[in-house]
N, C-alpha and C positions, 0 to 999 in steps of 0.2 A: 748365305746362312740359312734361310727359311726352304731355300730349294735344298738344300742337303738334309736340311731335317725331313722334310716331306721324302727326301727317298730313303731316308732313315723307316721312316714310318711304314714308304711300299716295300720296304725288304721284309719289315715284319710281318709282312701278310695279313694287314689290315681289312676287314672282308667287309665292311661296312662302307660304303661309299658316303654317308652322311655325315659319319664319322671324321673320314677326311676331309668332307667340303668344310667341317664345323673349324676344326683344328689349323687347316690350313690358312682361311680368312682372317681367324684369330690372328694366326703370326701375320699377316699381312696388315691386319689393324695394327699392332703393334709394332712393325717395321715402318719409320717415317720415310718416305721419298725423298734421296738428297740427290747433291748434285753428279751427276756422270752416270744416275742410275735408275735412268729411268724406264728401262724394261724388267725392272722386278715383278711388278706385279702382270706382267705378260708373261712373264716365263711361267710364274706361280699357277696362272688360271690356264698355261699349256701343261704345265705336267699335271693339273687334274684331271683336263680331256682326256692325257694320254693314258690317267689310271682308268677313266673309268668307262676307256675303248676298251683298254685289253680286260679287264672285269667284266664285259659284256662279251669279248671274244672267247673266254675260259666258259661264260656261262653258255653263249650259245654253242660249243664245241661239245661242253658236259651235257645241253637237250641232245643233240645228236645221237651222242653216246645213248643217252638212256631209253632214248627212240627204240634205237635199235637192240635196245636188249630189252626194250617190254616188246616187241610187236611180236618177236618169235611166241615167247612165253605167252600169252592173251592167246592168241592162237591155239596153242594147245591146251590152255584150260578153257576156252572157248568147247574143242570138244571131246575134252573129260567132262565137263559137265550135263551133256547133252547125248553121251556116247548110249545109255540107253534107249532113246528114244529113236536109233539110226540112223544113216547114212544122210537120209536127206534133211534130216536137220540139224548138219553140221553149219549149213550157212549161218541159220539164228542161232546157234551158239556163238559161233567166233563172232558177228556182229554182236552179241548180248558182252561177248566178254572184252573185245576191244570199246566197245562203249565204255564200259565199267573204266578200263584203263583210260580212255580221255574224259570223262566228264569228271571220275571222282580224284581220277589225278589233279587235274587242270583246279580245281575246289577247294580240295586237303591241301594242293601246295601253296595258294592263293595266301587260305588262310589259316594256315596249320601252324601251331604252337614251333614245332620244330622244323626250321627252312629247309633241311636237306633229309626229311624223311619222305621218299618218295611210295605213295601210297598207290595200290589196285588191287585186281584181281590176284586171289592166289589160289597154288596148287592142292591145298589142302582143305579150302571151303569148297572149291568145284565138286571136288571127292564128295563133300558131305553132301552138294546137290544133286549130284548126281545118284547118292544112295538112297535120298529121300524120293527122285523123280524113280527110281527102278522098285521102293517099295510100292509108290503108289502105282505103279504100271501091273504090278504084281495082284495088285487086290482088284485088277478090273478096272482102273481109273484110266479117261483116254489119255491120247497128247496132250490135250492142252487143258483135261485138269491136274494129271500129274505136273504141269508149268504153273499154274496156280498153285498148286500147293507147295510147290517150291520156292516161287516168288512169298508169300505169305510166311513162311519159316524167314525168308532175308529179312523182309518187314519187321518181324518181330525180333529178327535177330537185333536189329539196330536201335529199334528201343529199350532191348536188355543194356547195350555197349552204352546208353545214352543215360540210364540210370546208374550203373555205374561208375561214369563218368562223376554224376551228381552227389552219389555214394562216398567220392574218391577212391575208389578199390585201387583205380591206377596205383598208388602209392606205395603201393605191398610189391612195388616191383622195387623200391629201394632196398628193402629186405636182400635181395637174391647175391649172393657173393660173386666175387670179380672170376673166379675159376668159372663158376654156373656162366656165369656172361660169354666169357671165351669160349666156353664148351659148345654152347649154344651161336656163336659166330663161325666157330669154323665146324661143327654139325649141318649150319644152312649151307655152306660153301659147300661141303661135299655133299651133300643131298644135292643140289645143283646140276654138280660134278656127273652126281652116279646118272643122273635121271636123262643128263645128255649123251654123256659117253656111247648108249651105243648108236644114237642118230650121226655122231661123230666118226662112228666107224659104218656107217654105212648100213644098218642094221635093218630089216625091213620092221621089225615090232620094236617097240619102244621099252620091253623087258632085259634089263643088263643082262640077263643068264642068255638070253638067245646065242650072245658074240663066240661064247663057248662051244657051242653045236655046230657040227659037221656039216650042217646045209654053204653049200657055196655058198648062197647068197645072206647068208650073214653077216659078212664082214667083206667091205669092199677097198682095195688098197688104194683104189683113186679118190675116195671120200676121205681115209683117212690123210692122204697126202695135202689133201684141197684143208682139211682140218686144221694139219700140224702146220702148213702153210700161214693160215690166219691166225696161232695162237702163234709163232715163230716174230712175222712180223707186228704183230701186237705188243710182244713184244721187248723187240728191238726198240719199235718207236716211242713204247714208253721210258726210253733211257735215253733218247737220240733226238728227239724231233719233239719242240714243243708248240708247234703253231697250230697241229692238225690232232684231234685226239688220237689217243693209239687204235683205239677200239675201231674207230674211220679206216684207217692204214691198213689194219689186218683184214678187216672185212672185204676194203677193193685190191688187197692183192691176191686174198680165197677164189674170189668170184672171180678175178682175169685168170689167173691159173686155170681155173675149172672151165672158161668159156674156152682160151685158147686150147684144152686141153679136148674139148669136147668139137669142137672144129678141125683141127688134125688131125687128133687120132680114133679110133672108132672105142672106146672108150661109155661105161655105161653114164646115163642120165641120170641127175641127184632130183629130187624132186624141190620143186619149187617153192616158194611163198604162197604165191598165184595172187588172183587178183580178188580183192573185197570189196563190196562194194559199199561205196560211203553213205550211200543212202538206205540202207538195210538199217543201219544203225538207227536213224532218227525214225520213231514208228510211236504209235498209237500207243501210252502206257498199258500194259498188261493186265492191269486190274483193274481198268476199266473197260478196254477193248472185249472182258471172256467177264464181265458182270454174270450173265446166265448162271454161269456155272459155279458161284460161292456159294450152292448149298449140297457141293461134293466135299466141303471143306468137316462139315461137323461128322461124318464117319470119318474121316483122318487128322483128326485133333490130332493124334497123339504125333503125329509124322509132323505137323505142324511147330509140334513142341519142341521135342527131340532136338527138332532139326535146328530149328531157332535158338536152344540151348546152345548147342553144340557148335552152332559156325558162331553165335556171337562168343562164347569163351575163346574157340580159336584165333576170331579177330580182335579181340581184345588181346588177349595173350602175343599175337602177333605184333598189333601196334605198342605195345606197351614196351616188351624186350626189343624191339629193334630200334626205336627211339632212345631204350636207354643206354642201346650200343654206337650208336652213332653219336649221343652225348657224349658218352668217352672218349670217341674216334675223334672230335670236334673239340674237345674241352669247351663243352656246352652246359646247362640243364635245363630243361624242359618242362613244363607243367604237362605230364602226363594224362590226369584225369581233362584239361580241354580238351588236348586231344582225341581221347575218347568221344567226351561229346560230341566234337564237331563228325568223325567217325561214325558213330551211331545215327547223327542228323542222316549222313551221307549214305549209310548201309538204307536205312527207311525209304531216301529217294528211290534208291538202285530196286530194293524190291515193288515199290511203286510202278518204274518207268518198266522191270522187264531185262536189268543187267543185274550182272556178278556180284556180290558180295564185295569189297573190298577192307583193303587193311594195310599195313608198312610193310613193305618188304624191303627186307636185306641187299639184297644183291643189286637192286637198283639204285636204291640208294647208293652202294658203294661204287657203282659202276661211274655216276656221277662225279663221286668224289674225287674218284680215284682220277676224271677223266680234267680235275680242276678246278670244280664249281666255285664259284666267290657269294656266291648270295642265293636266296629262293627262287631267284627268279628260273636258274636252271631245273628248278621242278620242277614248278608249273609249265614252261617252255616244252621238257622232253614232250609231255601230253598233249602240249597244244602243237608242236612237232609232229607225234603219230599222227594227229586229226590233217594236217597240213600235208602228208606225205602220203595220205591216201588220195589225198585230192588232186594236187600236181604230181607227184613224183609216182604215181601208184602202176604203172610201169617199170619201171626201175627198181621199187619197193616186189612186186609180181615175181620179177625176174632172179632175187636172190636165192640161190641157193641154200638147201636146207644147213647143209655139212659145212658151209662159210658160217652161218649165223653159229650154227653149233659149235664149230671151233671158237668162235667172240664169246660166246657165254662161259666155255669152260676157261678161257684165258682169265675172265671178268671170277670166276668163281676159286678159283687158284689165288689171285690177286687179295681177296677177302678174307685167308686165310689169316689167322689176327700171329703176325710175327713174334710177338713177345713168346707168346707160346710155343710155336715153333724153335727159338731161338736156346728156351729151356729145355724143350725136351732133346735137342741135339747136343745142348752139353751135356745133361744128364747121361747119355745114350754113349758119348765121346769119353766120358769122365773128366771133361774142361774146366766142370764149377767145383769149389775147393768145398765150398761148403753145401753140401745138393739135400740134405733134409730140410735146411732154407724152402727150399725150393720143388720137392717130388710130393708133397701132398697138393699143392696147387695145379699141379702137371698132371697127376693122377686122375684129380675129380676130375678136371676139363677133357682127359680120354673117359671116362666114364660116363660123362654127357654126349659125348658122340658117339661112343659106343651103343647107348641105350638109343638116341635119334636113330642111327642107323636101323638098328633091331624093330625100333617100335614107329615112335613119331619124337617132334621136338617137345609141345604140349608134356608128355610124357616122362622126356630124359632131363627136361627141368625140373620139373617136380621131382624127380629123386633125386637129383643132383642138389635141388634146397635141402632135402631130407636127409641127403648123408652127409652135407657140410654141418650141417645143422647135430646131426650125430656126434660128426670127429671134433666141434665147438664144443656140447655137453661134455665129451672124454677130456679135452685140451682142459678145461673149466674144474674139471673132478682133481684134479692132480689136489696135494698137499695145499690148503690153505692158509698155513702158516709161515709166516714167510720168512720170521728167522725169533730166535730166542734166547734168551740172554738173563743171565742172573742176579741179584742184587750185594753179588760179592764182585762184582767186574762192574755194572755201571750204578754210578749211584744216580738221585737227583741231584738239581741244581743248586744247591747247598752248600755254603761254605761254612764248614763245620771244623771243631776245633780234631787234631791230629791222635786224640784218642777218642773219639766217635768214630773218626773215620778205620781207626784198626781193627773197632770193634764191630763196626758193618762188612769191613773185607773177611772178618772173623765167621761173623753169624750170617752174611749177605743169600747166601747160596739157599736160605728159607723161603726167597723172595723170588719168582721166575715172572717174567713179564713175555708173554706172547703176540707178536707182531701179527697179523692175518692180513690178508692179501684178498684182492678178486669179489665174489658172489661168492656167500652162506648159502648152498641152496641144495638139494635133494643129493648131487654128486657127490657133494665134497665134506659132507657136516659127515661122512663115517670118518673120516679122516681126520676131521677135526676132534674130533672125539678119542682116537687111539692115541694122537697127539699131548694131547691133554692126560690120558692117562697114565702114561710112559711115565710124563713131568711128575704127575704127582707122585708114583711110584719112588721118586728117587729122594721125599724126603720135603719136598714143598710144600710150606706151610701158607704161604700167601700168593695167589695167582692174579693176576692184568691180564686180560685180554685188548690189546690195542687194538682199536678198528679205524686209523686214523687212512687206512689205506682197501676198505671194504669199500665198496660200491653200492652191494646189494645185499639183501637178505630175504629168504622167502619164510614161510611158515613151518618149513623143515630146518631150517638154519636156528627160529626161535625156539623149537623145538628142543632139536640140539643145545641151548644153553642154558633151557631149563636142565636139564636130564647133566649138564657140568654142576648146574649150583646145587643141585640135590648130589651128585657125588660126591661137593666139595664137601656138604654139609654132613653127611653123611662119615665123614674122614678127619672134620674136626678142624678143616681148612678155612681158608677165606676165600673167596670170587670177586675183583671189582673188575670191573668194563670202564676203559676211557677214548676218549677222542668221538664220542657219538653226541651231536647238536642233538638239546629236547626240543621236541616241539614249543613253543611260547605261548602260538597265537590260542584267543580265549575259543572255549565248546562254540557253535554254531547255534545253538539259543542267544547265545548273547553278541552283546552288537560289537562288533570288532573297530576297536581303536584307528582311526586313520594315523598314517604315518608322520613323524613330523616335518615339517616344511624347513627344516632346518634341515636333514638327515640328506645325503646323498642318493640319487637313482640308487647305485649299483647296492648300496645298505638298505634300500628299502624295498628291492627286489631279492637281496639275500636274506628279508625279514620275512616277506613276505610268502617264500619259496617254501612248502610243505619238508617235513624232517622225514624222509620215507622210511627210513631205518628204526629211528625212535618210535614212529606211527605204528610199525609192525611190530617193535618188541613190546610195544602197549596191548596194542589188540590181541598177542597171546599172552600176555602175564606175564613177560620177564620182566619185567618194571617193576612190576607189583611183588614177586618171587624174590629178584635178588634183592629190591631195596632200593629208590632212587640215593639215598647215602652213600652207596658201593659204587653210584657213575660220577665219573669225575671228567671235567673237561681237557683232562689235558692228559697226557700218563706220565708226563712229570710229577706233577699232583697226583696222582696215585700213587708212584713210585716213595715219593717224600710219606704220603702218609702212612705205607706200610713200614718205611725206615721208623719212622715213629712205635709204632706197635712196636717192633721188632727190637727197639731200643731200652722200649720199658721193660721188656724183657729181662733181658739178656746183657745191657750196661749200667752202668752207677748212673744214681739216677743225678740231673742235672746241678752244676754248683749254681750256687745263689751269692748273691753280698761278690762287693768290689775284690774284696782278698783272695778270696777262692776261683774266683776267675783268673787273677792275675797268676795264683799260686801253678792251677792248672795250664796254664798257657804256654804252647811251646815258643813263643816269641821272647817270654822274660826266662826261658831254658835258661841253667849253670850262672844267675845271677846272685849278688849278694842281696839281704833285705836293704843295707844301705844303693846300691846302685838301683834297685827299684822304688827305693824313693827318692834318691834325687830326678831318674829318668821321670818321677810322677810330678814333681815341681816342675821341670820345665813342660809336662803336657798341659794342657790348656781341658777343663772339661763343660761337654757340649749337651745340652738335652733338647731330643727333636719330639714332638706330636705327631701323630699318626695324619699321614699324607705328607708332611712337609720335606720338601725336596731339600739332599743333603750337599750335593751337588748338581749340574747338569751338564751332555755329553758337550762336545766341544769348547768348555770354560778353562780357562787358564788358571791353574792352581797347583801348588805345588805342597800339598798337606796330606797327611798320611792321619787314618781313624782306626782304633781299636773298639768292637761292639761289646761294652760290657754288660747291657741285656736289652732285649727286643730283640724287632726283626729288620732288616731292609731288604729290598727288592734291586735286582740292577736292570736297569733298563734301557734297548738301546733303539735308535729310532732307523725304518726300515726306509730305504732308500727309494727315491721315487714315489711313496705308497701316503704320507702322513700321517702313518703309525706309527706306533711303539710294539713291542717285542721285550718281556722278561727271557731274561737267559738264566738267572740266576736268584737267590737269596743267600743273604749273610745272618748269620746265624750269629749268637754268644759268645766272645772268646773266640774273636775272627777279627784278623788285618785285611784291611781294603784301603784303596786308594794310595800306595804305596809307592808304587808306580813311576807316579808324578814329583812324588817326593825323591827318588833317586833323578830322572829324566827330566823333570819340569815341562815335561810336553803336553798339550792340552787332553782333557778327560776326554778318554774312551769310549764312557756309557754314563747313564744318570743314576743319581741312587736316589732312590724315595724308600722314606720309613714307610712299615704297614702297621707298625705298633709301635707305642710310647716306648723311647729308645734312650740309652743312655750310652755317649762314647769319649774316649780321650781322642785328645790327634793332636799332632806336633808337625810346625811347616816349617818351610825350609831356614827359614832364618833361627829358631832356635834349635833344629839339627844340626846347624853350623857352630851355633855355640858351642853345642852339647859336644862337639867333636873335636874343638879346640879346647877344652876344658876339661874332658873327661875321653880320651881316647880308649881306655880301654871297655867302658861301656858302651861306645859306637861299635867298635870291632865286636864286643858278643853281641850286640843287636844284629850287624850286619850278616855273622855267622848263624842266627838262627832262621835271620829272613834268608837267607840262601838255601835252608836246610825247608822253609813255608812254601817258597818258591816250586823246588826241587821235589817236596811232597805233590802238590799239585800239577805240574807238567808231567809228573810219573801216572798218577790217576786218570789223567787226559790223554796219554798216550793209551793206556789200557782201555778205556770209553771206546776213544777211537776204535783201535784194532779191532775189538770187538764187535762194534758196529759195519765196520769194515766188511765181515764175515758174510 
C-alpha cells in the first residue's frame, strides 16, 4: 500500500525530494510491521534511492543541456561586447563573459528565489557595453579606460537593480497581461532563432540579410546539412529516448556527421569553439588592477550614467519577465523583487571583478526545463558544468563545431515557442474554433509584441503591448454600464400587499424605473451612463434607483456623473435614490477609533474594518451631501418599497383602518356573507405581537394559518452554512401568511418576526377541521379565494422572474 502510494506521488511529478522523504516516512511510521512483511520498510527506503537517482539523473542531464547552450552564446556576447576595442581583445572578452556565465550562474542559482531561472550574460547588455566602450573610445579614452568606464556603468548598474529590488518595482510585472507574457516568450525564441539562423547556414557575418546575397560563400549546404542534422535528431530524441537529453543526442550526431563528413569528402571547415583558456578567467579585479585611471571617470559621467541606467532597466526588465514566464511554465510564484536584489548584489560583483552584466534568460532556462530538471540544482550544476568542461573536457568542448551548436540552439529556441499560442493562432488561421472572438484579441497582441521585438527590442514591444492591452481594457470597460433595467410595474418589492395595491402598482408602477449598473464608473463609461439615464427619464419616470450592488469602482468622473443625474433629476421634478453602497461607519481620524468587539468574528471585524471606497469617494465629491444621505438606502429592496409608498399616496386610496374594513377589503373574505364572516371570526382565535417578537420560527412544526390586520412582519430565512439570517420579504395589512402549513402541515419554511406592534387572526388545523365539517360551504369559498391569493402571487413571481431573467 505505501509503495503504490509513493509511485502514485513519483507519477505526479513531485520535484521536491524533501517532500517525498517527509511523506513517505510518514506512511511508514504509520504502517505497523506484521508478520510475513518484513521488507516493507526496504522496499520504501529503495524506491526513495531510486527517486532520488533518477531526480539527480534528469538534473545532471538538464546541467549538460544548459552547458551547452550558454557556452556558444557567452562566447559571442563575450565579443559583442568588446568587438570595439578589436581583434585582440577578443580573448578578455569571451573570458569576461564566460565568467559572468560561471560565477553569476553558479550564485543566482545557488540562491535564487526561482530554481529554474537560469541567469548570465546576455545579448542585449553586451550591446549597451559595447556602445558605452565605442563612445568612450570615441572621445580619446584608451583600452583600458573605456573598460573602466564600462565596468563602473555595471557597477552602478547593479545597485540601481538592487534598489529596486528594495523599492519592490519587481511587482509591476504582475501588472503585465498573459498575451504580453506570450508575446514576449515567443519574441525571445525567435530573436534566438533569427540571430542564429545564419551561422546555421553557414554564413560568414552573423547579419540574417547576408544568406540572401549572391556571394557563394554565404550560405554553405554542408553547414546547413550538419545543422538540420542536429535539430533532426534533437528532435527525435526528445520523443524517443529519455535517458540522454535530446539536446546531447543532437549535438554528437552534428559533430560525427560533420567530422565524418570532413574526413571523406574534401568538403569545407565549420569554424570551431576553439580553445579558452580557464585561467584568463580568474585575474586581478578590474577596478582595482587600472586604480590610475579613475580620474578618466569624471569627464564621462554621463556614459557612466546612461550606461548604468540603461543595462540595469534591461536586467531588471529581463529578470523580472522571464521569472514570471517560467512561473507560469512551472505553476510556480516567485518573489520577484529578491530576485532582483540578489541580481543587483551579483551585477555590483561582476562590474567589480571585470565580467558581463548578468540577468535571466529565457532560453536557458527553457533549455533546462525542457531537458527535465527536477530541482535547482540543475542550474547551478549547468554553470558549474561550463567551469568543469573547460577544465577536463576543454578539448572536446575546442572541437565543437559552430553549425552543430547552432543547430541545438535553434532546436532549443523553436522548442520555447509557448504552444498555447501557437495552437490559437492555427485554429484561428484553419477556422477550427467555433467561437474565435474568445480568442483573436489575445492572439493578436501576443503577434503585436513580437512584431514590435522583432522591429525594435523586447524592452520596447512590452511596453506597448502593456499599453495597448491597457487601451483595448479602458474600451472593453467603456461599453454600457448599465446592466439591465426594469420598472415598478413588472417587479415590485418584497411586500405582500393586499390584491388592490398590488393592481394599483402594476397600474401606476411604470413611474418607478430601477437601474442595475455593472463594472467601474469611471471616465469611459459615466457618458453612457448619463445617455442611459436620460432615454429613462424621457419616457415618463418619476422615481429613479440607481443600484450599485454590482459596481466595483468609481473615480471622480463617475461622481461627477451623478451629480450632473440628481441636478437633472431635480431639475425635471424627479426623484434620485442610490442603493446597495456600504457608508462608511468608522469615526473622523481626530478621534480615537473604537476597537472591535471580542465577541465579533475575524471575518466581521475585517469587513468593519475595511475602508467604503465608493461611499469615501462620493463623500469627498459631494454626492452625499447633493443627493441626501435619506435617498441611500441599503438595500434596493428598500428603496424600491419606499418609492411603492410615494407612489401609493399618490395615485391609490389611501390606506383602511379598523378590523371591518380590512376584512371588507380583503380578497380572502371575497363573495362572503356578513353572517359567514362572522362565524369564520368566532372560530379565529385573535393574537397581538410587540415589535421584535417572533411569530414563528423556520423549521417549527405548526399548522396555523394568520391574517395581518395592521402592522408589519418581516419573513425571514436563515442562510445555509453562513449563521445568518436573510429578509426575503414583509407582510403588510390585509395579507394571508402561514397558510401553507395549514393546508400541508409541513414544518415552516421561513421565521416571521414583527417589526411593528401587529395585530392578527389565525385559525389551526383543528378548528379548520371543524369549520369544515360544520360549515362546508364557507370552507369551499375560503378555499376558492385562497387559490385565486395563491394564483395572484405565483403570476407576480413568474413576471419578477422573467423579467429578471432579461
Amino acid at each position: 500500500m505505501v509503495v503504490k502510494y509513493c509511485h502514485v506521488l513519483h507519477e505526479s511529478k513531485i520535484r521536491t525530494t524533501g517532500n517525498l522523504y517527509r511523506i513517505a516516512f510518514s506512511c511508514i511510521q504509520r504502517t505497523p510491521d506484521r508478520g510475513g512483511y518484513p521488507p516493507m520498510r526496504h522496499l520504501m527506503i529503495k524506491g526513495i534511492r531510486q527517486t532520488r537517482l533518477e531526480t539527480a539523473r534528469f538534473d545532471i542531464g538538464a546541467a549538460c543541456v544548459g552547458m551547452l547552450a550558454t557556452l556558444p552564446q557567452a562566447v559571442a556576447y563575450g565579443l559583442i561586447a568588446f568587438y570595439p576595442l578589436g581583434p585582440q581583445w577578443a580573448s578578455f572578452g569571451i573570458s569576461a563573459s564566460i565568467g559572468s556565465a560561471i560565477l553569476f550562474g553558479i550564485i543566482s542559482g545557488m540562491f535564487g528565489v526561482n530554481p529554474f531561472l537560469v541567469s548570465g550574460p546576455r545579448a542585449v547588455t553586451a550591446l549597451v557595453l559595447a556602445s558605452a566602450i565605442q563612445i568612450a573610445i570615441t572621445r580619446g579614452s584608451s583600452a583600458g579606460d573605456a573598460i573602466v568606464i564600462a565596468f563602473v556603468a555595471v557597477l552602478a548598474a547593479g545597485i540601481f537593480q538592487f534598489v529596486a529590488g528594495l523599492l519592490r518595482l519587481g511587482n509591476a510585472a504582475s501588472y503585465i497581461p498573459a498575451p504580453v507574457l506570450s508575446g514576449f516568450v515567443n519574441a525571445s525564441a525567435l530573436l534566438v532563432l533569427i540571430n542564429t539562423l545564419p551561422t546555421a547556414l553557414g554564413s560568414l557575418t552573423p547579419d540574417i540579410t547576408a544568406i540572401f546575397e549572391p556571394d557563394e560563400n554565404s550560405i554553405l549546404f554542408f553547414a546547413i546539412a550538419i545543422s538540420l542534422t542536429t535539430i533532426s535528431f534533437q528532435f527525435i530524441a526528445a520523443r524517443t529516448i529519455r535517458f540522454v537529453p535530446a539536446a546531447i543526442v543532437g549535438l554528437v550526431a552534428g559533430t560525427a556527421i560533420y567530422y565524418i563528413g570532413v574526413s571523406i569528402f574534401p568538403l569545407a571547415n565549420a569554424p570551431l569553439i576553439g580553445a579558452i583558456e580557464f585561467s584568463e578567467i580568474w585575474r586581478m579585479p578590474i577596478l582595482i588592477k587600472t586604480t590610475p585611471v579613475w580620474n578618466e571617470l569624471s569627464p564621462n559621467i554621463d556614459i557612466v550614467i546612461t550606461s548604468a541606467l540603461t543595462i540595469g532597466l534591461l536586467s531588471s526588465f529581463d529578470t523580472v519577465i522571464s521569472s514570471r514566464a517560467i512561473d507560469a511554465r512551472t505553476a510556480r510564484h516567485s518573489d520577484v523583487n529578491a530576485e532582483l536584489r540578489l541580481h543587483g548584489l551579483l551585477n555590483i560583483l561582476m562590474g567589480f571583478i571585470g565580467f558581463l552584466p548578468g540577468s535571466g534568460t529565457m532560453s536557458r532556462s527553457v533549455a533546462i526545463l525542457d531537458a527535465g530538471a527536477r530541482s535547482r540544482t540543475a542550474n547551478w550544476a549547468s554553470s558549474l558544468t561550463l567551469a568543469l568542461s573547460l577544465l577536463i573536457f576543454a578539448p572536446l568542448v575546442a572541437a565543437l563545431p559552430i553549425w552543430a551548436t547552432a543547430g541545438m540552439v535553434i532546436a532549443i529556441a523553436i522548442q520555447a515557442i509557448d504552444q498555447p499560442t501557437f495552437i490559437k493562432l492555427s485554429k484561428l488561421v484553419t477556422g477550427k474554433f467555433p467561437y474565435p472572438r474568445v480568442i483573436v484579441g489575445d492572439v493578436l497582441i501576443s503577434l503585436f509584441v513580437v512584431a514590435i521585438a522583432l522591429l525594435f527590442n523586447l524592452a520596447s514591444a512590452v511596453c506597448v503591448g502593456v499599453l495597448v492591452s491597457v487601451i483595448l481594457f479602458v474600451l472593453g470597460m467603456s461599453k454600457n454600464p448599465v446592466r439591465r433595467t426594469y420598472l415598478g410595474s413588472r417587479i415590485h418589492a418584497h411586500r405582500q400587499r393586499k390584491v388592490a395595491i398590488v393592481e394599483c402598482l402594476e397600474k401606476e408602477g411604470h413611474r418607478i424605473a430601477v437601474l442595475e449598473l455593472q463594472g467601474a464608473l469611471f471616465f469611459g463609461s459615466c457618458s453612457r451612463l448619463r445617455s442611459t439615464v436620460s432615454r429613462c427619464l424621457e419616457t415618463g419616470i418619476d422615481y429613479l434607483i440607481l443600484d450599485f450592488r454590482h459596481v466595483t469602482s468609481i473615480d471622480s468622473t463617475g461622481s461627477e456623473a451623478l451629480r450632473a443625474i440628481h441636478q437633472q433629476c431635480l431639475d425635471g421634478g424627479k426623484h434620485l435614490f442610490l442603493s446597495s453602497i456600504q457608508p462608511e461607519r468608522r469615526l473622523s481620524p481626530n478621534k480615537q477609533r473604537s476597537e472591535p468587539s471580542s465577541s465579533s468574528s475575524p471575518d466581521q471585524r475585517d469587513h468593519r474594518l475595511k475602508p467604503r471606497w465608493i461611499w469615501l469617494n462620493l463623500d469627498a465629491n459631494g454626492v452625499i451631501k447633493a443627493v441626501g444621505k435619506e435617498n441611500f438606502f441599503a438595500e434596493t429592496d428598500a428603496a424600491l418599497a419606499h418609492c411603492e409608498e410615494l407612489l401609493l399616496r399618490r395615485f391609490c386610496d389611501k390606506p383602511d383602518r379598523g378590523i371591518h374594513r380590512v376584512f371588507a377589503k380583503s380578497l380572502l373574505l371575497n363573495g362572503m356573507t356578513r353572517d359567514q364572516i362572522t362565524t369564520l371570526g368566532h372560530k379565529a382565535q385573535r393574537q397581538r405581537f410587540k415589535k421584535g417578537d417572533l411569530v414563528f420560527q423556520q423549521d417549527d412544526t405548526c399548522n396555523r394559518a394568520y391574517f395581518l390586520i395592521y402592522g408589519r412582519m418581516d419573513v425571514v430565512i436563515n442562510v445555509p452554512g453562513t449563521g445568518r439570517q436573510k429578509r426575503i420579504n414583509t407582510i403588510t395589512e390585509g395579507t394571508l401568511f402561514g397558510e401553507v402549513a395549514l393546508l400541508d402541515g409541513a414544518p415552516r419554511s421561513a421565521t416571521i418576526v414583527a417589526t411593528t406592534d401587529a395585530l392578527c387572526l389565525s385559525l389551526d388545523g383543528t378548528d379548520f377541521a371543524a369549520l369544515r365539517q360544520d360549515h362546508q360551504d364557507i370552507v369551499t369559498r375560503l378555499l376558492l379565494n385562497l387559490n385565486r391569493i395563491l394564483a395572484s402571487r405565483l403570476r407576480q413571481a413568474n413576471m419578477m422572474i422573467s423579467e429578471l431573467e432579461q
